[in-house]
Structures are given as structure tokens and as C-alpha cells.
N, C-alpha and C positions, 0 to 999 in steps of 0.2 A: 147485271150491274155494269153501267158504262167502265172504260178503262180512261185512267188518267193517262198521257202521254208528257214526260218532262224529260230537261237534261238532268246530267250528274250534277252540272253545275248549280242550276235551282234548288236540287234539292242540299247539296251543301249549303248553298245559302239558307235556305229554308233552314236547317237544321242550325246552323250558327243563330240565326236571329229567333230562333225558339229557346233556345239553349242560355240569350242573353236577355234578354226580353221578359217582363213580368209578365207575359203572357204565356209565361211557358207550361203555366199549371192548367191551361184552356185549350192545348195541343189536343186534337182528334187524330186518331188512325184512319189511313185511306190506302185502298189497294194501288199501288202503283206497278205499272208495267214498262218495261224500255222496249222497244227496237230499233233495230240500225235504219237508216231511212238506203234507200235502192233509189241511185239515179234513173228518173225516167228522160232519157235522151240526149243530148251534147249540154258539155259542160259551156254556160253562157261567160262562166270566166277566164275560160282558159284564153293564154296570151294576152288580155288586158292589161294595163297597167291599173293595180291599186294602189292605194293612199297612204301615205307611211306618215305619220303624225309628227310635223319637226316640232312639236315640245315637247314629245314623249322621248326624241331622241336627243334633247339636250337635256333632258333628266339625267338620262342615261352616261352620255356624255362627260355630265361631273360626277355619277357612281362610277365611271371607267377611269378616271384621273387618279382616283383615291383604292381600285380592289386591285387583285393581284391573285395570280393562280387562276386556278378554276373559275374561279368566280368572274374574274376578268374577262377571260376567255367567253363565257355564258354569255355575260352583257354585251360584251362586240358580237357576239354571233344573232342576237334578236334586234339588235339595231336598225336591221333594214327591215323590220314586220312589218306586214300592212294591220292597220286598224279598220275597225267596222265597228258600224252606231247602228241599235236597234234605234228605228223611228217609232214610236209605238202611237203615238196620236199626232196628228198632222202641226198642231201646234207647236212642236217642238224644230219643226221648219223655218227658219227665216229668218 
């Protein structure tokens, strides 16, 4: 029997949108399997500069005006993440 390969993350979604979904009484069971993936060879990103989203960081921005504590702290400290867009069909380009 083939092996599925997904993230946690999929399947979380997966499982949320079963869970909300009137399709949730059509849910089938499938074997699922994780592994960790093993770089094969130099990392193409290391030292790049990546993309840090300035509307994600003026979201952020007016959540940091208004939190305080912890939470404050949290939002300044992902502030400068880089983002990444799965391109899944070419379409989605332009």
C-alpha cells in the first residue's frame, strides 16, 4: 500500500475542515506516515535575504500599540519573519 506523505500542518487543517464541514460524515481513514526530510547538500538559502511582508508587519504594528506583557514581547519578536507563498499553479503568478 502506497504511503501518504503530509505536514502536521495539513493534517490539522484537514482535520478542522472535517470537523466543520458537512462533509464530515464522508471522512475515510488513510494510513498516514511522517518523516523528517535530510538535507541533501548546501543550504541554497543560507545568507539570502528573504521577504518580510510590510502589511503583515503593520498588522502587527497596531496589535503592538494596544498588547502588553508577554504578548507584546511575542509580536515585536516575529515582526521581522520572512514570509513564503506556496505557488501551486503557475496562474497564480502575475
Amino acid at each position: 500500500m502506497p504511503r501518504l506523505f503530509v505536514s502536521s500542518v495539513a493534517l490539522v487543517g484537514a482535520a478542522l475542515f472535517c470537523s466543520s464541514s458537512s462533509l464530515a460524515h464522508e471522512a475515510k481513514t488513510v494510513e498516514v506516515t511522517t518523516r523528517s526530510a535530510k538535507p541533501k547538500g548546501e543550504n541554497i538559502f543560507k545568507g539570502a535575504e528573504m521577504y518580510v511582508n510590510p502589511y503583515f508587519q503593520e498588522e502587527l504594528d497596531s496589535s503592538i500599540k494596544t498588547a502588553s506583557g508577554e504578548v507584546k514581547k511575542t509580536l515585536q519578536s516575529i515582526r521581522g519573519l520572512s514570509s513564503a507563498y506556496w505557488l501551486d499553479v503557475k496562474s497564480k503568478v502575475g
